[in-house]
N, C-alpha and C positions, 0 to 999 in steps of 0.2 A: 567455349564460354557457356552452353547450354547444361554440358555435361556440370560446369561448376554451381549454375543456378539452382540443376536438380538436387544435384548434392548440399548445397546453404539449404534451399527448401525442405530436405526431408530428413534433417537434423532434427533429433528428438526437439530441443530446443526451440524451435522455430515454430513446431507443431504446437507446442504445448503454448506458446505465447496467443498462438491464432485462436487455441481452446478457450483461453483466459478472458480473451477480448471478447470473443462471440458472447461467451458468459457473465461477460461484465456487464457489456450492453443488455441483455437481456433483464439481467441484475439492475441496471439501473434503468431500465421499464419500470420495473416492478416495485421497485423502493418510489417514481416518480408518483406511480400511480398510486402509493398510498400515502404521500405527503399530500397532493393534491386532492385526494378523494376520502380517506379517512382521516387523516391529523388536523388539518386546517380546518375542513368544515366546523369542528367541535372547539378546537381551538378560537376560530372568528365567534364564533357564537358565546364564547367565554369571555371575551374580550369585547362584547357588545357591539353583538350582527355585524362583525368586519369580514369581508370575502376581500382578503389579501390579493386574491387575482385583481380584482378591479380597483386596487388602491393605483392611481397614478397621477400627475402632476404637464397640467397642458402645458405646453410651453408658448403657444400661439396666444395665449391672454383670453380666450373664449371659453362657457363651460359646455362639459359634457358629462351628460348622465353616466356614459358607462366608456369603460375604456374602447369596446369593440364599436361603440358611438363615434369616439374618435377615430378609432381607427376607418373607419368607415366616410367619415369628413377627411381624410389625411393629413391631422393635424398631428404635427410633431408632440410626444409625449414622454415624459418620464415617468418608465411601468417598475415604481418600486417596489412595487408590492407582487410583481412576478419576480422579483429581486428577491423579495424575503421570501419565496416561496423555494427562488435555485439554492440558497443560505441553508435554508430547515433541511431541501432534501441533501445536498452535500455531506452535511452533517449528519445526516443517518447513513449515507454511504459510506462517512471515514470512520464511524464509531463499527459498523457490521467490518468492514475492512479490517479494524483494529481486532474486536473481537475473534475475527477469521484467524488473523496472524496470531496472536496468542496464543488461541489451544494449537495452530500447529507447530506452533516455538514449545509447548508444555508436551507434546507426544510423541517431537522428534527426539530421536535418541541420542542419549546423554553421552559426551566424549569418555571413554573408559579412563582414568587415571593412570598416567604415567609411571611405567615401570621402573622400579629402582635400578642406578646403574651398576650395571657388574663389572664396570672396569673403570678405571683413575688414571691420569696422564703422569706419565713421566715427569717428574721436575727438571731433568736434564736433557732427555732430546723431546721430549713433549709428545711420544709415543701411547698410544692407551695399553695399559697391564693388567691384570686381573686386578678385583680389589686387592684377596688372601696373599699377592707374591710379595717376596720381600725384597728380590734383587728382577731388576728391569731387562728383558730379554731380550732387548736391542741393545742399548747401552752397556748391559752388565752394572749400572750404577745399581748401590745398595738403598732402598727406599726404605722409610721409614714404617714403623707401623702403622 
């Protein structure tokens, strides 16, 4: 069974999925920390001084200045606006994902077009014959031109 683990594990296939992942993640570090650190701040500020991190909605009926306020009293909360924050960056992960997949659909290489056939089937035993023959080398039946 060990022998068959190493051998599932060290499938080109398998590697490259662990490459994907490690890279993904780190990928979406990096897309995180620029929805949260450059998009929004400018964004909130365009939309008149909103910091979408700290939009949330108490549930316990008391106020709180800031969400970490709450968090802090452990009032249950709804942090929608860490909501709209996983939203924004999502959607720059499926659009860079999108664009990723595209140009490698646009560089892989194109199926070569299918060769014309050089041979035609038999009408009578359903044999393939040259196009140019005129009697069928199995059957001997006389084919048409």
């Amino acid at each position: 069974m060990l022998k068959e683990f190493k051998a599932f594990a060290m499938r080109g296939n398998v590697l490259d999925m662990a490459v994907g992942v490690i890279i993904g993640a780190a990928f979406g570090k990096i897309v995180g920390s620029f929805v949260e650190d450059v998009l929004m701040p400018p964004l909130g500020r365009l939309l008149g001084q909103v910091d979408f991190s700290n939009l949330f909605l108490s549930l316990t009926g008391q106020h709180f200045d800031s969400l970490a306020a709450a968090k802090a009293a452990g009032a249950a909360t709804l942090n929608y606006g860490l909501f709209i924050n996983t939203v924004i960056n999502f959607l720059i992960v499926a659009f860079a994902v999108f664009l990723l997949v595209r140009q490698v659909n646009r560089f892989a290489a194109k199926p070569a077009p299918a060769a014309a056939p050089s041979t035609k089937d038999c009408p009578l035993c359903l044999m393939p014959v040259p196009l140019k023959a005129t009697r069928c080398g199995h059957c001997t039946s006389q084919l048409s031109a």
